[in-house]
KOLPA-721431 format. One record per residue (C-alpha): residue number from 0; residue in one letter; x, y, z. Coordinates in nm, 3 decimals, always signed. Example, Ala and Ser with C-alpha at 12.3 -4.5 7.8 and 13.67 -1.06 7.14 Angstrom:
<titors>
+------+------+---------+---------+---------+
: resi : resn :    east :   north :      up :
+------+------+---------+---------+---------+
:    0 :    A :  +1.230 :  -0.450 :  +0.780 :
:    1 :    S :  +1.367 :  -0.106 :  +0.714 :
+------+------+---------+---------+---------+
</titors>
This chain:
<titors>
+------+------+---------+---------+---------+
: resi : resn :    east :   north :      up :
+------+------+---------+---------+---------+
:    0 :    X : +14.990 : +15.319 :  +0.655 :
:    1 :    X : +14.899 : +15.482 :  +0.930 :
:    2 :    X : +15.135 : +15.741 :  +1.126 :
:    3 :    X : +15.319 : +15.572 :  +1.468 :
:    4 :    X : +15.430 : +15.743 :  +1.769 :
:    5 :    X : +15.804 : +15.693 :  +1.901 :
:    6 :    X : +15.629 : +15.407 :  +2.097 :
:    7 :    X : +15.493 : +15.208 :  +1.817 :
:    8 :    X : +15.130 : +15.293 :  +1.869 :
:    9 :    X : +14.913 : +15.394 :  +1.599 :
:   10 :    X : +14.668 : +15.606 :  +1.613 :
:   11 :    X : +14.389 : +15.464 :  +1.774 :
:   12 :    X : +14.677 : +15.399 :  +2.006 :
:   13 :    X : +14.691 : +15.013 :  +2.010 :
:   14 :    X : +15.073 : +14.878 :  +2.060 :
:   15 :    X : +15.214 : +14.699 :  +1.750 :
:   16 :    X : +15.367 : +14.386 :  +1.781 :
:   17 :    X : +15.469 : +14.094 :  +1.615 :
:   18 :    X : +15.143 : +13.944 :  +1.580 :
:   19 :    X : +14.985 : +13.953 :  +1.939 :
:   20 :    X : +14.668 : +14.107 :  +1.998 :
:   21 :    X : +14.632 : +14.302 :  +2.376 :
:   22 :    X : +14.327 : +14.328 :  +2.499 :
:   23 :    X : +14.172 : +14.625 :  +2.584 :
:   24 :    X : +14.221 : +14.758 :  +2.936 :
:   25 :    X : +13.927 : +14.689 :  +3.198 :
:   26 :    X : +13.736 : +14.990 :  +3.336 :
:   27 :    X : +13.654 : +15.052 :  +3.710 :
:   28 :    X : +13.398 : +15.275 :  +3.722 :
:   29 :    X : +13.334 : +15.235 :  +4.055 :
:   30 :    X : +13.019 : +15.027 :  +4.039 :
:   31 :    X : +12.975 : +14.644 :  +4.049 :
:   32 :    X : +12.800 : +14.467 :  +3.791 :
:   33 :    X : +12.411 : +14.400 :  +3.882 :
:   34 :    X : +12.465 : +14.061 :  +3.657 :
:   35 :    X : +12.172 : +14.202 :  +3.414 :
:   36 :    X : +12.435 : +14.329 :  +3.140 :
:   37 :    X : +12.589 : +13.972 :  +3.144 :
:   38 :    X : +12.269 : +13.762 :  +3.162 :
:   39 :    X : +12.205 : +13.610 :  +2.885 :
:   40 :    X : +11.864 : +13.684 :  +2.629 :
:   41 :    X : +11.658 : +13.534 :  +2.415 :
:   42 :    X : +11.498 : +13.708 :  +2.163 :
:   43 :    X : +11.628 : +14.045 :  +2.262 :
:   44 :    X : +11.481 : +13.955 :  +2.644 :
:   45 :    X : +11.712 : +13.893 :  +2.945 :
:   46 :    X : +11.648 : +13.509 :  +3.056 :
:   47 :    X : +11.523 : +13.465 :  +3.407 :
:   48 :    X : +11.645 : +13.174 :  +3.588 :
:   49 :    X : +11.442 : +12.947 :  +3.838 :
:   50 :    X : +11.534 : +13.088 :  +4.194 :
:   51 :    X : +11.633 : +12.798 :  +4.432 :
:   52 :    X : +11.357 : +12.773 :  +4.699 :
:   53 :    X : +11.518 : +12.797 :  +5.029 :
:   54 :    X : +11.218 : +12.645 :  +5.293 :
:   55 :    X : +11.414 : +12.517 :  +5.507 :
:   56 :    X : +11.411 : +12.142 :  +5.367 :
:   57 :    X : +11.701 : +11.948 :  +5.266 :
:   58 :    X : +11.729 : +11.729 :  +4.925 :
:   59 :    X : +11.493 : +11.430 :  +4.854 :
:   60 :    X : +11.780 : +11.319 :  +4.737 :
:   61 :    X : +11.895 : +10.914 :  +4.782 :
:   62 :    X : +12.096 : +11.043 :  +5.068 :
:   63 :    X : +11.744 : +11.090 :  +5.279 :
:   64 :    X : +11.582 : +10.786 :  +5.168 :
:   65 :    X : +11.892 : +10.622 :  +5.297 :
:   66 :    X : +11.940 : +10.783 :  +5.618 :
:   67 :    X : +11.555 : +10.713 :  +5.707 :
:   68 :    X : +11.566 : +10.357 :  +5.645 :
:   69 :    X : +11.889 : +10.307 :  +5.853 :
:   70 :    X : +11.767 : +10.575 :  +6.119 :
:   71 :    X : +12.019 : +10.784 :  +6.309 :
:   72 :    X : +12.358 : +10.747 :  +6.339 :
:   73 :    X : +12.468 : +10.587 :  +6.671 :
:   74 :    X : +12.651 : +10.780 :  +6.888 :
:   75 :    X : +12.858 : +10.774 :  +7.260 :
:   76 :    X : +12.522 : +10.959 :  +7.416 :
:   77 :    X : +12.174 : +10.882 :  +7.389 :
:   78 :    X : +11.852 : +11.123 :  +7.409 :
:   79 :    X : +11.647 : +10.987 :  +7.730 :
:   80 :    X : +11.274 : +11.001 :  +7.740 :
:   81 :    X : +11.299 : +11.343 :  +7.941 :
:   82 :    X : +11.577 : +11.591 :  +7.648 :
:   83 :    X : +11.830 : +11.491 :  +7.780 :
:   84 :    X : +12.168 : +11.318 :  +7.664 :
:   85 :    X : +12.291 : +11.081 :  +7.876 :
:   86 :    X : +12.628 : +10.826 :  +7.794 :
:   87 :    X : +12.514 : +10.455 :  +7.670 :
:   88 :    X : +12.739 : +10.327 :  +7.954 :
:   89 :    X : +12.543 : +10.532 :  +8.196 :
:   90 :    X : +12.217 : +10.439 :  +8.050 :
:   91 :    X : +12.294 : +10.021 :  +8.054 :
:   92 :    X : +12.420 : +10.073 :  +8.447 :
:   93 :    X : +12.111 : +10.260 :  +8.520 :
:   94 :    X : +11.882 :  +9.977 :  +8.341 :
:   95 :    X : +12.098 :  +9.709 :  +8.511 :
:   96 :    X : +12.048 :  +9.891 :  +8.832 :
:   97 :    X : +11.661 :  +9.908 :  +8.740 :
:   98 :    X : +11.621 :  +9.532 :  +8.642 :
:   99 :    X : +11.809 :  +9.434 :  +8.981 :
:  100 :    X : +11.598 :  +9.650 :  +9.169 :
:  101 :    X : +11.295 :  +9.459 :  +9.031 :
:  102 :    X : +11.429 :  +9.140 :  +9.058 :
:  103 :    X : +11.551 :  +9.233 :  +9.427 :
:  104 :    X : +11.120 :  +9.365 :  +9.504 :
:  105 :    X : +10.976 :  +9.104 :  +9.323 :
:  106 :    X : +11.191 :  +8.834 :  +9.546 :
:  107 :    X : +11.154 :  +9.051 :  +9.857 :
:  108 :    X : +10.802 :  +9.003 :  +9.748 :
:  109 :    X : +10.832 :  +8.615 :  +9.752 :
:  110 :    X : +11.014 :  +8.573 : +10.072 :
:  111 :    X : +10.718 :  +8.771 : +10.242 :
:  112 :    X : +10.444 :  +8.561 : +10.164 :
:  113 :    X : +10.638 :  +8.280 : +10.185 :
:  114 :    X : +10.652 :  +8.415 : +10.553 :
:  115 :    X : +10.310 :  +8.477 : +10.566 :
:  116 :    X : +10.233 :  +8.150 : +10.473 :
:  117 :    X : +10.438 :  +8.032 : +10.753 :
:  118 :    X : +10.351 :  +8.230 : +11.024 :
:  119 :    X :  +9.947 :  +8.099 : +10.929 :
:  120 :    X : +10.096 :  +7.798 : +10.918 :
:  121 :    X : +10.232 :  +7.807 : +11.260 :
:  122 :    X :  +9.888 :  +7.959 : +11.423 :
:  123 :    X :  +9.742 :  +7.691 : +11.255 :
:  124 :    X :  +9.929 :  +7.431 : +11.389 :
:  125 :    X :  +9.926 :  +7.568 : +11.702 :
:  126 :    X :  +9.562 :  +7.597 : +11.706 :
:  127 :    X :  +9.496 :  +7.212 : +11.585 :
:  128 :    X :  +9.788 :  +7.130 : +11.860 :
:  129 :    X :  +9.616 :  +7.324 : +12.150 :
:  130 :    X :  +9.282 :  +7.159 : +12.022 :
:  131 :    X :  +9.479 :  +6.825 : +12.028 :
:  132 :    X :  +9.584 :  +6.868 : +12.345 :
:  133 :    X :  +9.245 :  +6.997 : +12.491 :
:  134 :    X :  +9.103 :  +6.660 : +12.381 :
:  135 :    X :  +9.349 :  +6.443 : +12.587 :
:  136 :    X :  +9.319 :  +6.649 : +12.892 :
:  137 :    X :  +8.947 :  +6.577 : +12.895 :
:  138 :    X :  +8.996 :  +6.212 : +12.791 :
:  139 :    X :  +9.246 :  +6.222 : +13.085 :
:  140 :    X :  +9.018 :  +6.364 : +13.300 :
:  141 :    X :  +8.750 :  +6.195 : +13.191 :
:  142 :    X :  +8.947 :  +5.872 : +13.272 :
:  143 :    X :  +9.074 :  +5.966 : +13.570 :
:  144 :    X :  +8.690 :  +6.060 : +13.711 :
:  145 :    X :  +8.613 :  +5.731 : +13.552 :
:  146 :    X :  +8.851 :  +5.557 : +13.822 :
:  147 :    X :  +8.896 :  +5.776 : +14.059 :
:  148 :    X :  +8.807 :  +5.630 : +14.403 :
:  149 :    X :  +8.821 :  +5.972 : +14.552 :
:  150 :    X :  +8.462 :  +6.047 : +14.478 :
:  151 :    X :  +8.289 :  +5.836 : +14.788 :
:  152 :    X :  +7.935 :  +5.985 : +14.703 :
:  153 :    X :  +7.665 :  +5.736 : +14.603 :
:  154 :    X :  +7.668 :  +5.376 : +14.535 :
:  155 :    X :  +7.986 :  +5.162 : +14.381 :
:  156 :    X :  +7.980 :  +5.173 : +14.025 :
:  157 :    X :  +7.849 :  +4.779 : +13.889 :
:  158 :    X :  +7.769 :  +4.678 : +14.212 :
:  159 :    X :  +7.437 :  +4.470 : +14.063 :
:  160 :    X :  +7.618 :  +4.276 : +13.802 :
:  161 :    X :  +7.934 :  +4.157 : +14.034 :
:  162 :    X :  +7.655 :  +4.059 : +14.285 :
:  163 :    X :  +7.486 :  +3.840 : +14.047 :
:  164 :    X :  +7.827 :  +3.734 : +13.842 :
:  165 :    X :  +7.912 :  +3.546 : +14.166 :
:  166 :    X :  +7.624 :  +3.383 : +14.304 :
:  167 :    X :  +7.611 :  +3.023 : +14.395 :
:  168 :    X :  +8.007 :  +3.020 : +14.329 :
:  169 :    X :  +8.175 :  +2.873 : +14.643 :
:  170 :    X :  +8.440 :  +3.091 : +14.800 :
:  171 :    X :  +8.720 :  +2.996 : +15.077 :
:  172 :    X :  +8.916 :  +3.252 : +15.162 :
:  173 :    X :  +9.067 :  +3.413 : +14.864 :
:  174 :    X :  +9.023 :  +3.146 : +14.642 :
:  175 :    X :  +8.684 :  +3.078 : +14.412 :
:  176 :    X :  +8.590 :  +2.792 : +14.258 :
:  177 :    X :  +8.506 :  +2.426 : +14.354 :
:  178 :    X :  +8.822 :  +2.271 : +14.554 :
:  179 :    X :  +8.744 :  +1.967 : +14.309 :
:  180 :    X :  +8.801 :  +2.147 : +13.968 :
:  181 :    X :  +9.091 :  +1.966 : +13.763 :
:  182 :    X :  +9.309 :  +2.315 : +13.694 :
:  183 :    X :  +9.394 :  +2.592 : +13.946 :
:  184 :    X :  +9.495 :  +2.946 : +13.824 :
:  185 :    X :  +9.705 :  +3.209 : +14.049 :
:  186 :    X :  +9.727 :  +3.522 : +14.014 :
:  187 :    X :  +9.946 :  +3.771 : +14.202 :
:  188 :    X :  +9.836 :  +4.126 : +14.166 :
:  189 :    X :  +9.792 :  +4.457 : +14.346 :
:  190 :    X :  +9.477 :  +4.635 : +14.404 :
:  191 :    X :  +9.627 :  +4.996 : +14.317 :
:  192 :    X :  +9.771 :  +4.802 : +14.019 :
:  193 :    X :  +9.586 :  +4.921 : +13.623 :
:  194 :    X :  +9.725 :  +4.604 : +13.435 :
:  195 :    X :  +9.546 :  +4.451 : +13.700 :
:  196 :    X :  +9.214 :  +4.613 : +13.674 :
:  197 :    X :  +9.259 :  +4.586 : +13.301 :
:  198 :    X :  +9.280 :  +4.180 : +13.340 :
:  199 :    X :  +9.020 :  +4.162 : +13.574 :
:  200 :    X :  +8.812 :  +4.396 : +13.363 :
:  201 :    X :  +8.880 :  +4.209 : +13.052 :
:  202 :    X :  +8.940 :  +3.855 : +13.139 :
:  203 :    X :  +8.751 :  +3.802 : +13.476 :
:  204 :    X :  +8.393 :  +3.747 : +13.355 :
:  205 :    X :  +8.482 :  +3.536 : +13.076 :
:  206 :    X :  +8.699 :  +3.268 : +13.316 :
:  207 :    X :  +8.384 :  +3.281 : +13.625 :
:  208 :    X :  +8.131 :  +3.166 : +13.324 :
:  209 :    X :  +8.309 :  +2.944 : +13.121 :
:  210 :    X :  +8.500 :  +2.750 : +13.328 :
:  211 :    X :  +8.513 :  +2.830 : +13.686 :
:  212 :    X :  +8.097 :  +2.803 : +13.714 :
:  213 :    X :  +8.078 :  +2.451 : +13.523 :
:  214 :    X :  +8.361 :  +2.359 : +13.770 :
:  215 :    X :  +8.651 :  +2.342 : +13.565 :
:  216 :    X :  +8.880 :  +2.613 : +13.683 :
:  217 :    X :  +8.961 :  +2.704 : +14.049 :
:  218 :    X :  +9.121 :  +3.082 : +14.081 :
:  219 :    X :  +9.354 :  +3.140 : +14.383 :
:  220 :    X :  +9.432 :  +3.533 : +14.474 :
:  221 :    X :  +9.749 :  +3.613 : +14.627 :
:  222 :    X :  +9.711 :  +3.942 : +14.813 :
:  223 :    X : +10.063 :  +4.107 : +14.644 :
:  224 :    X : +10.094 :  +4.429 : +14.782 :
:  225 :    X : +10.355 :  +4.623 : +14.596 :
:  226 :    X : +10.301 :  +4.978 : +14.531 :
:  227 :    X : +10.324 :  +5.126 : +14.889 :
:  228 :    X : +10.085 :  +5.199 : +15.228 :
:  229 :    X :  +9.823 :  +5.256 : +15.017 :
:  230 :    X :  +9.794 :  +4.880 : +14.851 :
:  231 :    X :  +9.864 :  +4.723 : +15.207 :
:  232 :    X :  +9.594 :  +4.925 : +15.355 :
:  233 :    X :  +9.328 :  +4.799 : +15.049 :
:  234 :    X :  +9.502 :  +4.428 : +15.074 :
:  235 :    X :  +9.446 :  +4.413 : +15.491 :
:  236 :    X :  +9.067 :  +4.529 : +15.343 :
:  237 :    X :  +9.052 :  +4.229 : +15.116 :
:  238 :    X :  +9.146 :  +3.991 : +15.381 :
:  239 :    X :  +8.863 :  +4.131 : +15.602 :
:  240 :    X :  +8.588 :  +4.070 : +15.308 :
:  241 :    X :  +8.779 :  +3.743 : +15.259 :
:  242 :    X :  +8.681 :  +3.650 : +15.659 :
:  243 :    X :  +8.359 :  +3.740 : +15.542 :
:  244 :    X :  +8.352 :  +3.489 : +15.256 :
:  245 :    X :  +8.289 :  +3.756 : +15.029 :
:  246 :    X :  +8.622 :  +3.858 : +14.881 :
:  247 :    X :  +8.600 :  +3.811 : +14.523 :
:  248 :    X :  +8.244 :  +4.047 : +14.497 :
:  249 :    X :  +8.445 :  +4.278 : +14.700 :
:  250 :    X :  +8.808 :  +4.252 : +14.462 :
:  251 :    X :  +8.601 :  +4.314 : +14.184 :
:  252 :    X :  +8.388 :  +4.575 : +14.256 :
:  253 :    X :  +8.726 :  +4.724 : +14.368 :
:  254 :    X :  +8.907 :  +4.713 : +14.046 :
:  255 :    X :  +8.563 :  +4.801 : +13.879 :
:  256 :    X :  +8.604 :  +5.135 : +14.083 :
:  257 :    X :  +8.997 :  +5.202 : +14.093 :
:  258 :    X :  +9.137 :  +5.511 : +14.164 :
:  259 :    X :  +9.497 :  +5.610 : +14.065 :
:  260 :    X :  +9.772 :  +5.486 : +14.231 :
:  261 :    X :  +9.873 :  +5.632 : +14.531 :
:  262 :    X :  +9.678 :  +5.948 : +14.518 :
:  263 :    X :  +9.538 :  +5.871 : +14.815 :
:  264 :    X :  +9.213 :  +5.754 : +14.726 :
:  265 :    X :  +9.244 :  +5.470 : +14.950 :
:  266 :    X :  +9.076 :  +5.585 : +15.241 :
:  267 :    X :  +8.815 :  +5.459 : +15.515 :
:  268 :    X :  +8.560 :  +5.620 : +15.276 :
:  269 :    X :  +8.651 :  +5.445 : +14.974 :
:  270 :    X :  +8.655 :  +5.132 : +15.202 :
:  271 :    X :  +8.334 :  +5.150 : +15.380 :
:  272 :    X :  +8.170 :  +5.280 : +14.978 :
:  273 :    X :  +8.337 :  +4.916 : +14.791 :
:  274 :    X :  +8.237 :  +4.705 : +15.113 :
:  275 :    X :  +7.865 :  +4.870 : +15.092 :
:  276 :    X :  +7.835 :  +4.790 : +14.754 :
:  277 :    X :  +7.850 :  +4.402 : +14.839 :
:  278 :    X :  +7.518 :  +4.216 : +14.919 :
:  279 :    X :  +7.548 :  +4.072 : +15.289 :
:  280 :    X :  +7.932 :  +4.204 : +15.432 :
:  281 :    X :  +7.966 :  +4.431 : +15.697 :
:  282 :    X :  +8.150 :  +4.715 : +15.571 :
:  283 :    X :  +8.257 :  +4.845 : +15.924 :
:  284 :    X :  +8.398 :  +4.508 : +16.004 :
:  285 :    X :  +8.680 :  +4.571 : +15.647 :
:  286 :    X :  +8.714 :  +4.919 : +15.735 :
:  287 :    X :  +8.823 :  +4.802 : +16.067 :
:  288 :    X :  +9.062 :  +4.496 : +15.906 :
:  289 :    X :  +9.236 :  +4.760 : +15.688 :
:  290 :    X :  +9.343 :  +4.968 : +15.979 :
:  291 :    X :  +9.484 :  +4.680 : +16.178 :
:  292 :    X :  +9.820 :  +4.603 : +16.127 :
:  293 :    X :  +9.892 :  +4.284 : +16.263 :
:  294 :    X :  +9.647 :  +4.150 : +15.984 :
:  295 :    X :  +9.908 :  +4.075 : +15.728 :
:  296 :    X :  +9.924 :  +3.725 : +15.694 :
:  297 :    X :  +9.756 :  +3.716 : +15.339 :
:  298 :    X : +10.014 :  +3.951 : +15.244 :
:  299 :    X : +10.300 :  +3.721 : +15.392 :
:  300 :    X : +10.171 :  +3.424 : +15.185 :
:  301 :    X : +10.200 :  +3.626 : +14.868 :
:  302 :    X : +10.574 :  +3.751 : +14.921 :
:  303 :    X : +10.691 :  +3.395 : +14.947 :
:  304 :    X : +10.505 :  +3.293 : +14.699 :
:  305 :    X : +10.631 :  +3.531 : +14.518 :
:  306 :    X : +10.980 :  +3.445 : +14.592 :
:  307 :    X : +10.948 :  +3.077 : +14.549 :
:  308 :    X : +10.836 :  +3.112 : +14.149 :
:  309 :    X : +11.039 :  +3.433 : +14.081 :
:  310 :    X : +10.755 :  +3.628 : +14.027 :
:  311 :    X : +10.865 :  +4.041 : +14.059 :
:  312 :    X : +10.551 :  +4.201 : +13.895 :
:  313 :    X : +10.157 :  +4.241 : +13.889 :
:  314 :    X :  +9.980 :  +4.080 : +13.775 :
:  315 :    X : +10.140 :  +3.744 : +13.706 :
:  316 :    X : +10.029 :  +3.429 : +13.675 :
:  317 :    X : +10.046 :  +3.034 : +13.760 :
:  318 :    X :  +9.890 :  +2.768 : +13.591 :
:  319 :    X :  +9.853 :  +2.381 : +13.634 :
:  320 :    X :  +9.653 :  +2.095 : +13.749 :
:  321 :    X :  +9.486 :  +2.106 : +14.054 :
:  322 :    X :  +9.721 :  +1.951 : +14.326 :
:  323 :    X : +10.021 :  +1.948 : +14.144 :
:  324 :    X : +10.299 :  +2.206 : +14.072 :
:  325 :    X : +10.227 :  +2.526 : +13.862 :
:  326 :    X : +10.439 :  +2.684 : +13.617 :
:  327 :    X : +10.427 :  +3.083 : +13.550 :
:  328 :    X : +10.200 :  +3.181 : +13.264 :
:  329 :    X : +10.421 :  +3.359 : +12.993 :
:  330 :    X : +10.139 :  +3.617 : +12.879 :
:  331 :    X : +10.267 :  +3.899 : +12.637 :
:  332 :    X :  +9.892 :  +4.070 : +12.691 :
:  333 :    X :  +9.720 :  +3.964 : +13.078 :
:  334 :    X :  +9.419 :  +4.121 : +12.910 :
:  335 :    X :  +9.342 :  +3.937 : +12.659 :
:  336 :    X :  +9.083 :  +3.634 : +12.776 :
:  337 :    X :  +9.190 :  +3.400 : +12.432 :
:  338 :    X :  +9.530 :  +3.356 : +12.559 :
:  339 :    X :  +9.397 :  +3.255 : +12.885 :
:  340 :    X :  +9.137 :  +2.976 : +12.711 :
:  341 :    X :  +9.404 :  +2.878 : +12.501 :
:  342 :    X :  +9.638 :  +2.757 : +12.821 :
:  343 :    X :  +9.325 :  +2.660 : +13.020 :
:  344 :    X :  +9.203 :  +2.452 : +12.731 :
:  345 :    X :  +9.559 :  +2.243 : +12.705 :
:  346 :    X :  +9.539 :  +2.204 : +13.088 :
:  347 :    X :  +9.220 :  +2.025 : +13.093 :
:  348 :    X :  +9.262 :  +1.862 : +12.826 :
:  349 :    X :  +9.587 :  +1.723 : +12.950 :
:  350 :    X :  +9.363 :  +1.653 : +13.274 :
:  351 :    X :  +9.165 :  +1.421 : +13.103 :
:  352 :    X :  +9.405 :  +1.190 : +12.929 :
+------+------+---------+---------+---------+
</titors>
């Protein structure tokens, strides 16, 4: 056996004990393993391992195929357009804000040409109104010359065809027509009056050749002057073409050439212009009978007349057989020459029964 020190060791100096083995001390030599004395060989050579490339690159792992298909994680700020982060909440005000200003242009947009459109509009009816209104000034005016007795220069308009409309008629006073014709028509009417140039116009020619030529109608005029100085001074005119036997040429040339009412048109001129445009009166002698005043009794005759049937307005009319009473015409048009051949008619035949 080998020799022990007081301590049990032996000689190579390892302790002695009941079995357990202590394992040699370590040794700090002051340097660090390089790793090359524990690396492990084969075949007597040191075994390299692969070095880990570091490039930069992350694993191709499943993780990266995962994170590409479900793209970024959403988070509380969002990368605008321009770098920068802005918060989602910002980002949905500012593209409310955005889609309200749009909506707010486009319908800003909208109202103006729906102003635009007006405003045309308006010109345009302005325009057609002004154009509108152009056109009945000159129809107006064109009227207007068209009866204006104002105008004394040259000959009374249709003086040739009243001339002839009227000859061989026989005339007393102011009535035309054989005394011996079965019905007698009145009429009460103004010269200044235009419903009764319209029924003389328009009803006039057709009564003188259908009935009162063949002798079957007898008109009677009633001088009604109505409508102020002006209508008495152009009724006292009648009465002196009525002296003259000539009154009807001279009413209807009148009404042929009517000015409007009280204008003043009714002058000496006008007089002396209707009278001259009758074959055979003496136009001085009516210009004279419309300036005197005491020649009103054609005018008095009408008034009571008037009074005695009701009759209030130009031109009216009365209708019946010759010598026997009238009754007033109930006419919803004087104008119209049918509803005067439709009473006429009744009247003579009544007359003949």
């Amino acid at each position: 056996m080998a020799d022990r020190d007081d301590e049990g060791r032996d000689e190579q100096g390892t302790p002695e004990s009941s079995g357990e083995r202590t394992a040699a001390p370590y040794e700090f030599s002051g340097r660090e393993s390089s790793g090359d004395d524990d690396a492990p060989r084969e075949g007597g050579q040191r075994r390299e391992a692969a070095e880990y490339d570091f490039s930069g690159g992350e694993s191709s792992g499943e993780q990266e195929k995962d994170q590409e298909e479900t793209g970024p994680p959403e988070t509380a700020a969002t990368k605008t357009p321009d770098g920068t982060f802005k918060g989602r909440h910002r980002i949905e005000k500012e593209q409310e804000r955005e889609r309200l200003k749009r909506e707010r242009e486009a319908n800003e947009g909208d109202d103006e040409k729906s102003r635009r459109k007006k405003r045309r509009l308006a010109i345009l009816g302005a325009i057609v109104g002004a154009i509108a209104l152009l056109i009945i000034v000159l129809i107006v005016v064109s009227s207007n010359d068209d009866k204006q007795g104002g105008k004394v220069e040259g000959p009374a308009i249709g003086n040739t065809a009243i001339n002839k409309r009227f000859d061989g008629i026989p005339q007393d006073g102011l009535t035309l027509g054989s005394p011996k014709a079965p019905v007698t028509l009145v009429e009460f009417a103004d010269l200044q009056c235009p419903f009764c140039k319209q029924a003389s116009d328009n009803v006039l020619p057709t009564l003188v050749d259908r009935y009162v030529k063949a002798g079957k109608l007898r008109i009677e005029f009633r001088n009604f002057a109505i409508l102020g100085p002006d209508s008495e001074k152009a009724a006292r005119a009648l009465a002196g073409a009525a002296d003259q036997g000539k009154a009807w040429q001279f009413l209807d040339l009148w009404y042929l050439n009517q000015g409007e009412e009280n204008t003043g048109y009714v002058t000496d001129e006008f007089i002396r212009k209707i009278a001259g445009g009758v074959r055979g009166l003496d136009a001085q002698r009516v210009v004279t009978a419309s300036n005197d005043a005491s020649n009103t009794e054609s005018l008095q005759t009408a008034r009571t007349e008037a009074n005695k049937f009701g009759v209030d307005a130009t031109p009216s009319f009365l209708l019946g057989k010759t010598g026997q009473p009238l009754t007033q015409l109930q006419l919803q048009d004087p104008s119209d020459p049918n509803l005067f051949t439709q009473a006429i008619d009744r009247q003579l035949g009544a007359a003949q029964e």
